[in-house]
Predicted model as a PDB file, atoms N, CA, C, CB and O in Angstrom, pLDDT in the B-factor column:
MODEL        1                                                                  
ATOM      1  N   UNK A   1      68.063  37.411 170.626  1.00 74.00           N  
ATOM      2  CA  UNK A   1      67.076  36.921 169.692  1.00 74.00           C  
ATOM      3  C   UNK A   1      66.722  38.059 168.722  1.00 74.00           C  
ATOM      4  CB  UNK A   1      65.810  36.393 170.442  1.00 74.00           C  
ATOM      5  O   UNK A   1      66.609  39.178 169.222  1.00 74.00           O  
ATOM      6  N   UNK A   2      66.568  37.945 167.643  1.00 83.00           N  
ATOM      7  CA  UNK A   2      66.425  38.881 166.429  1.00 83.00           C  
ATOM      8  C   UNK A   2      67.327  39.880 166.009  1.00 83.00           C  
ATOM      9  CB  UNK A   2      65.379  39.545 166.543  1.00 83.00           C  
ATOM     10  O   UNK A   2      67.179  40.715 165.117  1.00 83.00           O  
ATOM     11  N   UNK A   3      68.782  39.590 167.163  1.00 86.00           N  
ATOM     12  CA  UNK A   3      69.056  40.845 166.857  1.00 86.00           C  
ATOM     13  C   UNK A   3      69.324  41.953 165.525  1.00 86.00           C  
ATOM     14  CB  UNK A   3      69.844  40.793 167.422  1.00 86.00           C  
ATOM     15  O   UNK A   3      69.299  43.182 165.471  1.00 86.00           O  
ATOM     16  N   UNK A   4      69.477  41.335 164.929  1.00 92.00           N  
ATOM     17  CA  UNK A   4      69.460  41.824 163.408  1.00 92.00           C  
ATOM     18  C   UNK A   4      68.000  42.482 162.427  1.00 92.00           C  
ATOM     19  CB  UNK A   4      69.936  40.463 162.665  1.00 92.00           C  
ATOM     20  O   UNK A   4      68.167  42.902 161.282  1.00 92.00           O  
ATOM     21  N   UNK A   5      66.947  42.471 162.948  1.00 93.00           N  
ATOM     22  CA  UNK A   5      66.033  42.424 162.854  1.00 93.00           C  
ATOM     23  C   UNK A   5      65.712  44.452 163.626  1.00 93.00           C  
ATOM     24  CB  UNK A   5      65.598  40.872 163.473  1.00 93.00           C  
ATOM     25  O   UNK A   5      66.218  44.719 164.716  1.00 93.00           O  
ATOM     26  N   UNK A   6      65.222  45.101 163.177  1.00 93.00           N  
ATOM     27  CA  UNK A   6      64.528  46.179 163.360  1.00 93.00           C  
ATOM     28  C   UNK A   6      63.746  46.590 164.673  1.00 93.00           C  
ATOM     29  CB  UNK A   6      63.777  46.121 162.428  1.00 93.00           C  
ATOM     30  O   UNK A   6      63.192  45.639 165.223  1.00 93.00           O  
ATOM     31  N   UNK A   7      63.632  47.516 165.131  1.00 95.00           N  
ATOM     32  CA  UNK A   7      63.287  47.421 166.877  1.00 95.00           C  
ATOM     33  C   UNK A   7      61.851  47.801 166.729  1.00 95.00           C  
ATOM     34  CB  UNK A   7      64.247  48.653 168.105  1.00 95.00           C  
ATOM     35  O   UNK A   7      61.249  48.010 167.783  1.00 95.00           O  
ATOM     36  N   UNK A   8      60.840  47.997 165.002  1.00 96.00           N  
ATOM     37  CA  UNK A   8      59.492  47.909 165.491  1.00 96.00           C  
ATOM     38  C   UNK A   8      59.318  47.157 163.453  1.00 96.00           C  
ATOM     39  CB  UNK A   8      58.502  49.915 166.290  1.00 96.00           C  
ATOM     40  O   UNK A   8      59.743  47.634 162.400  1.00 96.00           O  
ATOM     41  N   UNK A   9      58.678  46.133 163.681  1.00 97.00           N  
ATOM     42  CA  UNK A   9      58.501  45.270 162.785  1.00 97.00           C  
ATOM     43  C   UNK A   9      57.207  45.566 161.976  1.00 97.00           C  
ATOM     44  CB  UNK A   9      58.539  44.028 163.395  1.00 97.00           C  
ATOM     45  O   UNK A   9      56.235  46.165 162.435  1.00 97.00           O  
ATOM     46  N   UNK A  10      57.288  45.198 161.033  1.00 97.00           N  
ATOM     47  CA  UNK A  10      55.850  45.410 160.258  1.00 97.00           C  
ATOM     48  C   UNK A  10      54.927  44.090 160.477  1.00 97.00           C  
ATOM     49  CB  UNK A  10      56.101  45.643 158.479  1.00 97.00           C  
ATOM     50  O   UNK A  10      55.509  43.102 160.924  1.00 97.00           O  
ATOM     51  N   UNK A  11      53.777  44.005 160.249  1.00 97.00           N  
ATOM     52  CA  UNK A  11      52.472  43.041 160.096  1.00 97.00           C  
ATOM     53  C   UNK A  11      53.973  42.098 159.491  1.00 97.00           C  
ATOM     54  CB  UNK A  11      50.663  43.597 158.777  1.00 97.00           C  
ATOM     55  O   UNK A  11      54.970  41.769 160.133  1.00 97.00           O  
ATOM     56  N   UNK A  12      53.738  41.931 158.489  1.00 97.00           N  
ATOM     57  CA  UNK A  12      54.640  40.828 157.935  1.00 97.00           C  
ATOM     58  C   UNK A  12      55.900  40.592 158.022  1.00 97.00           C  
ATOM     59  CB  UNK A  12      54.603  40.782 156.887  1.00 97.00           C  
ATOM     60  O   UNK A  12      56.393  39.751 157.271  1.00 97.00           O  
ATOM     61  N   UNK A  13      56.672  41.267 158.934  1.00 96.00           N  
ATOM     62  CA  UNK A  13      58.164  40.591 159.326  1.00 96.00           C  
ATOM     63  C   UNK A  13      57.652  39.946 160.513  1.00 96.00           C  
ATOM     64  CB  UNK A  13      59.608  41.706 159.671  1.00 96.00           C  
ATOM     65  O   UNK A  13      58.002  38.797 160.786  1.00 96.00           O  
ATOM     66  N   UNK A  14      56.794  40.642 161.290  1.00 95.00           N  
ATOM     67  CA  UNK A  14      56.653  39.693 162.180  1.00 95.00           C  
ATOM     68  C   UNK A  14      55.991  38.190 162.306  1.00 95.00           C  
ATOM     69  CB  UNK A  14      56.221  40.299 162.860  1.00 95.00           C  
ATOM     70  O   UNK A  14      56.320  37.332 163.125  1.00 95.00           O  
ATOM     71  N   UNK A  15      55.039  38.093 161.351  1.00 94.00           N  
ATOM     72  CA  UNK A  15      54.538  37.265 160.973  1.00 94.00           C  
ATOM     73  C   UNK A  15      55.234  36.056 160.121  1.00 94.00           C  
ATOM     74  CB  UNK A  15      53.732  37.851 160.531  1.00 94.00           C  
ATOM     75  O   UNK A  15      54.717  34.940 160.078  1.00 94.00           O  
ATOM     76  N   UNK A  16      56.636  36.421 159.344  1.00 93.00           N  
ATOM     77  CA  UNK A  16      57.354  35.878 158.722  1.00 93.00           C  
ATOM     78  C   UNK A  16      58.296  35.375 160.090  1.00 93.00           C  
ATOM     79  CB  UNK A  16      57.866  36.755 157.542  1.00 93.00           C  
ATOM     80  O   UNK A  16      58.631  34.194 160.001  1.00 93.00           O  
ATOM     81  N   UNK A  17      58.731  36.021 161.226  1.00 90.00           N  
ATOM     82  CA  UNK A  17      59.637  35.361 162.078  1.00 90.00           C  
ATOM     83  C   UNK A  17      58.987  34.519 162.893  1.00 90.00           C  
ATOM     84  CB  UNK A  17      60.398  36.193 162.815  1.00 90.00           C  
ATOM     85  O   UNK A  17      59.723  33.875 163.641  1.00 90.00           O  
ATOM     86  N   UNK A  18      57.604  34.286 162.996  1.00 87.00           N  
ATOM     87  CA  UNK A  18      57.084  33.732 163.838  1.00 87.00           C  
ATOM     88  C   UNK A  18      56.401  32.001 162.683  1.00 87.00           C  
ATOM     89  CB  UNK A  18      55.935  35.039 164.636  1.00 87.00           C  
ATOM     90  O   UNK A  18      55.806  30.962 162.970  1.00 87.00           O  
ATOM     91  N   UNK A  19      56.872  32.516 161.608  1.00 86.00           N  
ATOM     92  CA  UNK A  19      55.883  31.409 160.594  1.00 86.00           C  
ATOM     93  C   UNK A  19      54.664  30.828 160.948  1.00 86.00           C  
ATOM     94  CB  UNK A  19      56.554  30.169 160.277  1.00 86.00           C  
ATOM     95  O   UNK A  19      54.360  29.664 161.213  1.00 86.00           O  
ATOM     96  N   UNK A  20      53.930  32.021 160.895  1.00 88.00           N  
ATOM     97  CA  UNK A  20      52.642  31.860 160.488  1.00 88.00           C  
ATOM     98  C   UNK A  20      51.571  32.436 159.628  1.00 88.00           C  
ATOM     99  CB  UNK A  20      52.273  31.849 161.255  1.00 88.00           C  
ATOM    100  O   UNK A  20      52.108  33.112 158.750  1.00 88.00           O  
ATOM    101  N   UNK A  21      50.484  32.440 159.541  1.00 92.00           N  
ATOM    102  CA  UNK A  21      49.919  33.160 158.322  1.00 92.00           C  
ATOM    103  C   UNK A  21      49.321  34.384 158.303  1.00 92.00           C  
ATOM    104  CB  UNK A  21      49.060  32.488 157.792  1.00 92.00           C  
ATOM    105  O   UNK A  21      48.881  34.508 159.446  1.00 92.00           O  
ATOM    106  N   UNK A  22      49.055  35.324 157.707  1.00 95.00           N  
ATOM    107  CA  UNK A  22      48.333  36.817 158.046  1.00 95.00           C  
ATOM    108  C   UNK A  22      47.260  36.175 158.980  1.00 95.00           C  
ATOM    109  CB  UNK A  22      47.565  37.830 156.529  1.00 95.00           C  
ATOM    110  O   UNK A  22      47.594  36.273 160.160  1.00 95.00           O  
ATOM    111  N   UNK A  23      45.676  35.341 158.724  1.00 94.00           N  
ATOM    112  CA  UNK A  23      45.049  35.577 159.700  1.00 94.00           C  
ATOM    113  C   UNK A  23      45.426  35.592 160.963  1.00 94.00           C  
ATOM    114  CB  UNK A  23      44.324  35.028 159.630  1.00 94.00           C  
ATOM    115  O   UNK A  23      45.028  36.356 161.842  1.00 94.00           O  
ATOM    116  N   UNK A  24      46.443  34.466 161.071  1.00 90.00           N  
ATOM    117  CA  UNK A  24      46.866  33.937 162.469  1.00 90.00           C  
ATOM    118  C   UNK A  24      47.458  35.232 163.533  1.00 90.00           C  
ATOM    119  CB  UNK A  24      48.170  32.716 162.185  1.00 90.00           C  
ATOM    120  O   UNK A  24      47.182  35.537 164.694  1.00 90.00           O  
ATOM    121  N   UNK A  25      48.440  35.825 162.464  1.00 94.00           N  
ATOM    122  CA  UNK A  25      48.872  37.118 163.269  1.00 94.00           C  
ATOM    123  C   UNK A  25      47.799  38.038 163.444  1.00 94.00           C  
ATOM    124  CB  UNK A  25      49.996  37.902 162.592  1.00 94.00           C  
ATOM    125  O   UNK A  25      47.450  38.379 164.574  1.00 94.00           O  
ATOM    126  N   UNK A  26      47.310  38.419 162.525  1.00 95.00           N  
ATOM    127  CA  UNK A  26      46.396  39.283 162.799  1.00 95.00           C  
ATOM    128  C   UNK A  26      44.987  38.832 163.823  1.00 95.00           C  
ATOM    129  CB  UNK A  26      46.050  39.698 161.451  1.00 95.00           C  
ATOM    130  O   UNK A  26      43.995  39.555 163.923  1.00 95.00           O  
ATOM    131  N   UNK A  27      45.094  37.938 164.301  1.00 92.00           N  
ATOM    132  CA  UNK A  27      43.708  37.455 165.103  1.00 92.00           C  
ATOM    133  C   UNK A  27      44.903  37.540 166.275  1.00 92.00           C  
ATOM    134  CB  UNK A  27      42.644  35.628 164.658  1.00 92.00           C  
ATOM    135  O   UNK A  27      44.471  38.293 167.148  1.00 92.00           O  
ATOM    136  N   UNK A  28      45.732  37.242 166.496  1.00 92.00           N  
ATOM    137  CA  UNK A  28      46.679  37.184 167.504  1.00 92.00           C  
ATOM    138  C   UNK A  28      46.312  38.680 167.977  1.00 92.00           C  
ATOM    139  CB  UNK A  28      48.308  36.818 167.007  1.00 92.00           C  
ATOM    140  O   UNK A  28      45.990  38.916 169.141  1.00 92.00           O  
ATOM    141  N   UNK A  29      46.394  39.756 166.890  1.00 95.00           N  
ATOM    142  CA  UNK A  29      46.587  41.277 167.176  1.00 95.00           C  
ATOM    143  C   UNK A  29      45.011  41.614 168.248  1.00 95.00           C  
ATOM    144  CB  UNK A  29      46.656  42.342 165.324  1.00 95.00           C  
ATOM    145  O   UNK A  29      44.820  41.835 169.444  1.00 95.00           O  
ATOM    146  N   UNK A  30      44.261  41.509 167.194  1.00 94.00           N  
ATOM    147  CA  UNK A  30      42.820  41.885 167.337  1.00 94.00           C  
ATOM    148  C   UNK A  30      42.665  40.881 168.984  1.00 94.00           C  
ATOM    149  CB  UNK A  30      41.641  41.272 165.652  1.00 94.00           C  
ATOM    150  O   UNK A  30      42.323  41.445 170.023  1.00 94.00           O  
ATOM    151  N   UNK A  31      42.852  40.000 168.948  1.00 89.00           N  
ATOM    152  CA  UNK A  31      42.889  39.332 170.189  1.00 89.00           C  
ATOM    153  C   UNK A  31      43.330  39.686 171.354  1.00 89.00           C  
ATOM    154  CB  UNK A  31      43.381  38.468 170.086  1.00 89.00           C  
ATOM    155  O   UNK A  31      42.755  39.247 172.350  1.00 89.00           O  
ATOM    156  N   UNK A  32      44.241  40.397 171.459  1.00 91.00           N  
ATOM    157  CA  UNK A  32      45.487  40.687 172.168  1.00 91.00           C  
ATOM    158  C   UNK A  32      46.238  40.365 172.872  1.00 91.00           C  
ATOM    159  CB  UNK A  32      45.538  41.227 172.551  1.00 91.00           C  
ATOM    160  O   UNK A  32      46.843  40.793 173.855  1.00 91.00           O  
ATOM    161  N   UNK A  33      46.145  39.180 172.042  1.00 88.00           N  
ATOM    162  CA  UNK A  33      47.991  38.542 172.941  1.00 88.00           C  
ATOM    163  C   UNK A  33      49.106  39.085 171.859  1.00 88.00           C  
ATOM    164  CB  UNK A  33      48.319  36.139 173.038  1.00 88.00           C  
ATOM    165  O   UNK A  33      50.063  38.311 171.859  1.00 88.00           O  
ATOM    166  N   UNK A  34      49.243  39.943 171.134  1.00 94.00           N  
ATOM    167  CA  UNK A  34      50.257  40.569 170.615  1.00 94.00           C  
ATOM    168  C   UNK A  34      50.005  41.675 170.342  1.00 94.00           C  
ATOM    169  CB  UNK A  34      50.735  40.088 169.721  1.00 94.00           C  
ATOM    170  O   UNK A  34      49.116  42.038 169.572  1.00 94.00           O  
ATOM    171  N   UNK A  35      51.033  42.605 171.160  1.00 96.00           N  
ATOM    172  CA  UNK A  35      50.488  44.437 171.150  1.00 96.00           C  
ATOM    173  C   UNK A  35      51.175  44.979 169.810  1.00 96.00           C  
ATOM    174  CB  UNK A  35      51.235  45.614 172.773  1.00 96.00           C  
ATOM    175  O   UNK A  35      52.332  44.899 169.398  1.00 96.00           O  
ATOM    176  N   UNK A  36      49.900  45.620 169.238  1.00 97.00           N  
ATOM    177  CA  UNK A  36      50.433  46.004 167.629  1.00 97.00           C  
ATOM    178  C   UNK A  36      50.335  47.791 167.551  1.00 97.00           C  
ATOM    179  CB  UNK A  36      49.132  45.138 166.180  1.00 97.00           C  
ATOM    180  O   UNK A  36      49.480  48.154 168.359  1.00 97.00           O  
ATOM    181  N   UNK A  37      50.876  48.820 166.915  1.00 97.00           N  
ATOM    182  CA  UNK A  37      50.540  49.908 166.883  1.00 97.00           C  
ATOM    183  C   UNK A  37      49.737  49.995 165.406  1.00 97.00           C  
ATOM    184  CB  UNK A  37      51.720  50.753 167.170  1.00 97.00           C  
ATOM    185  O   UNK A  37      49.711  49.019 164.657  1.00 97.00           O  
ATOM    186  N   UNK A  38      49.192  51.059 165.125  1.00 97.00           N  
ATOM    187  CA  UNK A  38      48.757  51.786 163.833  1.00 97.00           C  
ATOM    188  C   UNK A  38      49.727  52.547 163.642  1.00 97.00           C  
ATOM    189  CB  UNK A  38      47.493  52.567 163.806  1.00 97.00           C  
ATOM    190  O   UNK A  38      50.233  53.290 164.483  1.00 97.00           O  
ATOM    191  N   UNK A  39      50.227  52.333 161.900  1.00 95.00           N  
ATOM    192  CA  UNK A  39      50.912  53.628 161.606  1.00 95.00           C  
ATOM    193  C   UNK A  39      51.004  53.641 160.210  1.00 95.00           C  
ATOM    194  CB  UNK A  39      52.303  53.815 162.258  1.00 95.00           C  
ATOM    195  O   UNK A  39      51.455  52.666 159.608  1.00 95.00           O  
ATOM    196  N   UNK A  40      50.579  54.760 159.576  1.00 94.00           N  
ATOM    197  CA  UNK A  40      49.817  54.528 158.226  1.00 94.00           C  
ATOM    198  C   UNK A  40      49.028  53.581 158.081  1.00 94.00           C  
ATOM    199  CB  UNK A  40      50.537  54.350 157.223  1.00 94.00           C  
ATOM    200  O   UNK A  40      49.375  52.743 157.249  1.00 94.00           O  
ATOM    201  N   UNK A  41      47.932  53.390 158.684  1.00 95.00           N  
ATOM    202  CA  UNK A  41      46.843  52.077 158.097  1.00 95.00           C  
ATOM    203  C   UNK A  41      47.928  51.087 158.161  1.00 95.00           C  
ATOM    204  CB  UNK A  41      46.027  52.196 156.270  1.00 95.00           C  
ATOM    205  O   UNK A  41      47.871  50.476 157.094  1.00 95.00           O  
ATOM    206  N   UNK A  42      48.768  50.680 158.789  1.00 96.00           N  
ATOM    207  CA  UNK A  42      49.382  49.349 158.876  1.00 96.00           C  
ATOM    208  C   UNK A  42      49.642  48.828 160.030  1.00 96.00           C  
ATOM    209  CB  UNK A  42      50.459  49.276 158.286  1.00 96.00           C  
ATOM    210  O   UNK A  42      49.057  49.642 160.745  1.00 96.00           O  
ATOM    211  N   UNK A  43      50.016  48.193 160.622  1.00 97.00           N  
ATOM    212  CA  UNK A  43      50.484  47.370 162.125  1.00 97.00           C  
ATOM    213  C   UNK A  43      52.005  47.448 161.800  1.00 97.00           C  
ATOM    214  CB  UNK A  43      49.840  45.440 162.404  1.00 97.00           C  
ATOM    215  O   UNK A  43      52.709  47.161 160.833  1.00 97.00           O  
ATOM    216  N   UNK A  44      52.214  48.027 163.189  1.00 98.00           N  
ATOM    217  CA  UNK A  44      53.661  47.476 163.605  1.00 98.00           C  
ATOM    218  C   UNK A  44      53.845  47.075 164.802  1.00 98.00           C  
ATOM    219  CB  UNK A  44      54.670  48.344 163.473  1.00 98.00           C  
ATOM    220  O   UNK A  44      53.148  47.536 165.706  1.00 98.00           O  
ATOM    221  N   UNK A  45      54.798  46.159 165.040  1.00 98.00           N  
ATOM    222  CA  UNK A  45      55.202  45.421 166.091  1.00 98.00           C  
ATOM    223  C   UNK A  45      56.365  45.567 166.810  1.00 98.00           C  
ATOM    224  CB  UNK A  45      55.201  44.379 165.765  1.00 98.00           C  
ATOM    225  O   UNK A  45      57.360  45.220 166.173  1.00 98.00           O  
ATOM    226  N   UNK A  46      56.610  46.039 168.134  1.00 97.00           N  
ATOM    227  CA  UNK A  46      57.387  46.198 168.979  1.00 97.00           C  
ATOM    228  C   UNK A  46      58.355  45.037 168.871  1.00 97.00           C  
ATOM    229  CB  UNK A  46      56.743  46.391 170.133  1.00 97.00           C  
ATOM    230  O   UNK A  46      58.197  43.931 169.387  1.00 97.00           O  
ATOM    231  N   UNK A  47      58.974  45.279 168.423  1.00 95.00           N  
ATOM    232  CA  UNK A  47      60.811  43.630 168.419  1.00 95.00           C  
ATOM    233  C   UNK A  47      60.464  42.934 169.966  1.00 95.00           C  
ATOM    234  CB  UNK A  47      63.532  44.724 168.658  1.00 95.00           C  
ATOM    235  O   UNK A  47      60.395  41.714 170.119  1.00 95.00           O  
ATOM    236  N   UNK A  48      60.250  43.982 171.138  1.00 95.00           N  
ATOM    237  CA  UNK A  48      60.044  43.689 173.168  1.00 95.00           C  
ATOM    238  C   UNK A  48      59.082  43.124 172.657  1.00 95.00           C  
ATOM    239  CB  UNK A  48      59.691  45.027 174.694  1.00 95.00           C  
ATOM    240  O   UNK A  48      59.092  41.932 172.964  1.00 95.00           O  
ATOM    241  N   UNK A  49      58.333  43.369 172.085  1.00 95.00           N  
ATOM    242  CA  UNK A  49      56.437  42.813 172.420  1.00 95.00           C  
ATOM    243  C   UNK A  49      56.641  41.402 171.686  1.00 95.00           C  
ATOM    244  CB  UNK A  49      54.738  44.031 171.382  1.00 95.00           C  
ATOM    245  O   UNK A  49      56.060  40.465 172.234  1.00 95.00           O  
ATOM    246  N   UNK A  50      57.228  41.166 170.766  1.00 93.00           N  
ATOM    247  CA  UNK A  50      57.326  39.930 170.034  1.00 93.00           C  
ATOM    248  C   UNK A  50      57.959  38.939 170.589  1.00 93.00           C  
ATOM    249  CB  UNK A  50      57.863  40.066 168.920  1.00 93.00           C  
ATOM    250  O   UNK A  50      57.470  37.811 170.526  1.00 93.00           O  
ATOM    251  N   UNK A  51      59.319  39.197 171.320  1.00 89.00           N  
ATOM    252  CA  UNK A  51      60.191  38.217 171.833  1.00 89.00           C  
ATOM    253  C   UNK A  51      59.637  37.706 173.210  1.00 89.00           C  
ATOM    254  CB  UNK A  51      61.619  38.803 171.955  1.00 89.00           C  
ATOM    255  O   UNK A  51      59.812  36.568 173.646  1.00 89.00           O  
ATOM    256  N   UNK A  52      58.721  39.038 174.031  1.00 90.00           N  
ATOM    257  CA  UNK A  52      57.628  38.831 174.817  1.00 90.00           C  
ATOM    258  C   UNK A  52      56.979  37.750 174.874  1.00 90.00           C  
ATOM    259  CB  UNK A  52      56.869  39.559 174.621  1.00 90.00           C  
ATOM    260  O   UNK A  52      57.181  36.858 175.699  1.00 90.00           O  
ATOM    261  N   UNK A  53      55.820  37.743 173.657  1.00 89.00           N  
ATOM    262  CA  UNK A  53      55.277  36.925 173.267  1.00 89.00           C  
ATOM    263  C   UNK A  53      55.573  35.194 173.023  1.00 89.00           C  
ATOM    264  CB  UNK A  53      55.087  37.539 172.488  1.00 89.00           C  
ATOM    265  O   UNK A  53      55.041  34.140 173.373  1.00 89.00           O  
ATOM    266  N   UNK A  54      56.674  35.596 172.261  1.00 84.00           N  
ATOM    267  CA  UNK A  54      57.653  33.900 172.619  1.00 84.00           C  
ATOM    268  C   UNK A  54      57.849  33.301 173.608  1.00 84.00           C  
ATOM    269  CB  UNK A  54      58.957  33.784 172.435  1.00 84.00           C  
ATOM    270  O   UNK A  54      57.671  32.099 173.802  1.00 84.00           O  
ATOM    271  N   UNK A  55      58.351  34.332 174.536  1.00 80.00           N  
ATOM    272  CA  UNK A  55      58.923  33.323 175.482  1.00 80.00           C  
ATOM    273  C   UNK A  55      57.821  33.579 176.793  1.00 80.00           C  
ATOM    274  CB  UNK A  55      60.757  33.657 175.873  1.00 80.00           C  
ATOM    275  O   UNK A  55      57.976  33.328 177.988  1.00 80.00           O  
ATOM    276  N   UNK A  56      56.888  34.059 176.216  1.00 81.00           N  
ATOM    277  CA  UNK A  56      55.158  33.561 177.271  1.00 81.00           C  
ATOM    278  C   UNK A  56      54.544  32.455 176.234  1.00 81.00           C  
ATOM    279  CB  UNK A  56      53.528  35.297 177.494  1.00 81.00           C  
ATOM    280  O   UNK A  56      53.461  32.691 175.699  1.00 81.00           O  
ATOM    281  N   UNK A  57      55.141  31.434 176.003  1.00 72.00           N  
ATOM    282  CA  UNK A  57      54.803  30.576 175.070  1.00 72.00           C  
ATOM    283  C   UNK A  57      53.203  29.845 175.423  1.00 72.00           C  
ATOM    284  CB  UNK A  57      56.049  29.544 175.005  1.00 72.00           C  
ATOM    285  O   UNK A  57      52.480  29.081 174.783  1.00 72.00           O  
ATOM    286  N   UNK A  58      53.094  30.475 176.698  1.00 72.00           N  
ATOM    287  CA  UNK A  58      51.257  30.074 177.634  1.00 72.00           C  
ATOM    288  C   UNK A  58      50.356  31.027 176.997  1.00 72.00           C  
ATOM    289  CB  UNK A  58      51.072  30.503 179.740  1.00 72.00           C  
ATOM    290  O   UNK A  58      49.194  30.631 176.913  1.00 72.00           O  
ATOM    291  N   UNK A  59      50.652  32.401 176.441  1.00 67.00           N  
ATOM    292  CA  UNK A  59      49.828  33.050 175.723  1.00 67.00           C  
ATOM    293  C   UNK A  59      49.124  32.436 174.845  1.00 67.00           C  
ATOM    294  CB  UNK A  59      50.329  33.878 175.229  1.00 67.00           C  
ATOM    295  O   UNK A  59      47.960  32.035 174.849  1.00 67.00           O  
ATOM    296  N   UNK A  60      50.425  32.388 173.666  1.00 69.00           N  
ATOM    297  CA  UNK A  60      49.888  31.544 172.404  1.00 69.00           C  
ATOM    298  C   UNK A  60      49.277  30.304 172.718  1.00 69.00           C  
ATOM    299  CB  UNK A  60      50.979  31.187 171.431  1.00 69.00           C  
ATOM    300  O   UNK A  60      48.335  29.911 172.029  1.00 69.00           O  
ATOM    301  N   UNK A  61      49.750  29.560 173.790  1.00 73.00           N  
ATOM    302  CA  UNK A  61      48.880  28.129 173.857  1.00 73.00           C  
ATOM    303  C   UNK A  61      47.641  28.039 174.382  1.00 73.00           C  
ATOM    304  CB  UNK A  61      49.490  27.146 174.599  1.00 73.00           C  
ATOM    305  O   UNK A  61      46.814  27.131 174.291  1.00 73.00           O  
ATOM    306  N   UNK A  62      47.574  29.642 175.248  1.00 71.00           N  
ATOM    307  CA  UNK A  62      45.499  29.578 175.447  1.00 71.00           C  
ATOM    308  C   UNK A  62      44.695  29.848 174.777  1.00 71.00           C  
ATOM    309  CB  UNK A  62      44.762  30.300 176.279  1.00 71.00           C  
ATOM    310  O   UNK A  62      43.505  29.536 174.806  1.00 71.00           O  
ATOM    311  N   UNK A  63      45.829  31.087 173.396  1.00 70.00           N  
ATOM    312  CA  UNK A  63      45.019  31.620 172.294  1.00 70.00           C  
ATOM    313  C   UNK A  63      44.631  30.788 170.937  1.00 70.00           C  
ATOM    314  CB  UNK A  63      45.726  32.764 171.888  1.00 70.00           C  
ATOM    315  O   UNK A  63      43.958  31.054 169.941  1.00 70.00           O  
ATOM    316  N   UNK A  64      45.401  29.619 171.392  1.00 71.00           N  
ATOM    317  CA  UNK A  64      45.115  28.205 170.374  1.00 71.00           C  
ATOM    318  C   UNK A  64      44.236  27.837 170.802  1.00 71.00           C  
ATOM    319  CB  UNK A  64      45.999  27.007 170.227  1.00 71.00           C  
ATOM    320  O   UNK A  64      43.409  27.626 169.915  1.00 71.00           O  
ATOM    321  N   UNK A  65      43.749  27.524 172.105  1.00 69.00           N  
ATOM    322  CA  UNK A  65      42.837  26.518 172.639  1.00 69.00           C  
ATOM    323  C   UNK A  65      41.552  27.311 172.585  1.00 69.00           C  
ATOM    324  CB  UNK A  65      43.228  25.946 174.145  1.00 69.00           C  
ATOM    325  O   UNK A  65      40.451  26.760 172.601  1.00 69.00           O  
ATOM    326  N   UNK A  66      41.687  28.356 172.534  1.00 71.00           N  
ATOM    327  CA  UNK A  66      40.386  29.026 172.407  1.00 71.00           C  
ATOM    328  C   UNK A  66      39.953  29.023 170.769  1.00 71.00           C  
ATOM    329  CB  UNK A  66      40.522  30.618 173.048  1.00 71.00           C  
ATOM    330  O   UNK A  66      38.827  28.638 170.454  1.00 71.00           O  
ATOM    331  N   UNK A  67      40.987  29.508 169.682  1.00 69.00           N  
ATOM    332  CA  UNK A  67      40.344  29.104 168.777  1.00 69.00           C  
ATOM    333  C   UNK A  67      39.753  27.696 168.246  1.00 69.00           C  
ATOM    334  CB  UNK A  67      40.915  29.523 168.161  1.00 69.00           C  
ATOM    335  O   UNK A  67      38.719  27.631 167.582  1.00 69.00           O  
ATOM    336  N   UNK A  68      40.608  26.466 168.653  1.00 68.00           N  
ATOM    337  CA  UNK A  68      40.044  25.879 168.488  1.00 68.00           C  
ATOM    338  C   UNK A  68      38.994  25.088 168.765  1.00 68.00           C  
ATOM    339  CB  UNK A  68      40.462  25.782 168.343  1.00 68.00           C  
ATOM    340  O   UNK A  68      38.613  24.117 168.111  1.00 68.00           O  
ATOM    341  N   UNK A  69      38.329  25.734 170.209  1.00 69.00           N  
ATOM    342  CA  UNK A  69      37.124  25.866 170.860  1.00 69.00           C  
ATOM    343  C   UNK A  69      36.396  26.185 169.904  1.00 69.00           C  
ATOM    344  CB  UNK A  69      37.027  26.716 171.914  1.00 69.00           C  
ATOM    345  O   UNK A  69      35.756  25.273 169.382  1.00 69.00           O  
ATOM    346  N   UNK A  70      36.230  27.798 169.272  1.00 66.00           N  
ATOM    347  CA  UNK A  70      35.245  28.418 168.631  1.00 66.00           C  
ATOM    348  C   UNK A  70      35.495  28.122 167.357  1.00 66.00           C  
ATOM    349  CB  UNK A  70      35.121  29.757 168.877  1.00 66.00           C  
ATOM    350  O   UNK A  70      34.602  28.707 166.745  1.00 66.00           O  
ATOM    351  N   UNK A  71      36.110  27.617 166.654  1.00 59.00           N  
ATOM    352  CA  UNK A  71      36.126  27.400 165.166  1.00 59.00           C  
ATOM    353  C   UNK A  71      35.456  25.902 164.663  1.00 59.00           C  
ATOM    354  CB  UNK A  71      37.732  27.501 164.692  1.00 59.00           C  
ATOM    355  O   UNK A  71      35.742  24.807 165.146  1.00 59.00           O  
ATOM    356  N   UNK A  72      34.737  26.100 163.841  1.00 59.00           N  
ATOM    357  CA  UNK A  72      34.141  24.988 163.663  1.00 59.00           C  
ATOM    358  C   UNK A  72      34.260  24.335 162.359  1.00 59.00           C  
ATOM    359  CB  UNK A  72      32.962  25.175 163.963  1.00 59.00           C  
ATOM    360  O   UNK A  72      33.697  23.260 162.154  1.00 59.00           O  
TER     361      UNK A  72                                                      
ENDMDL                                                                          
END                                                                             
């Protein structure tokens, strides 16, 4: 999966392979169901931590249910 793809991703490649929108990733980050580093004032993303994330496809589906708990 990705192999073509870079072994630590920026805010927005990762966000582009996953199609979704800056908040979404970034609340994903701040949340932490997706482990992000700092580097220059930017996020990057582990390629492991992302494909991680996919295929714990129960992450993302509790971190949905919770927002859409609290969002009104």
């Amino acid at each position: 999966m990705f192999e073509h793809e870079p072994d630590l991703l920026t805010r927005k490649e990762a966000q582009d392979l996953l199609r979704v929108g800056k908040n979404t990733i970034l609340n994903l980050i701040y949340d932490g169901y997706l482990p992000a580093i700092v580097i220059a004032n930017s996020y990057r993303i582990k390629k492991s931590d992302l494909i991680r994330f996919i295929e714990n496809s129960s992450a993302f589906c509790r971190w949905a249910i919770f927002m859409l708990q609290y969002t009104p």
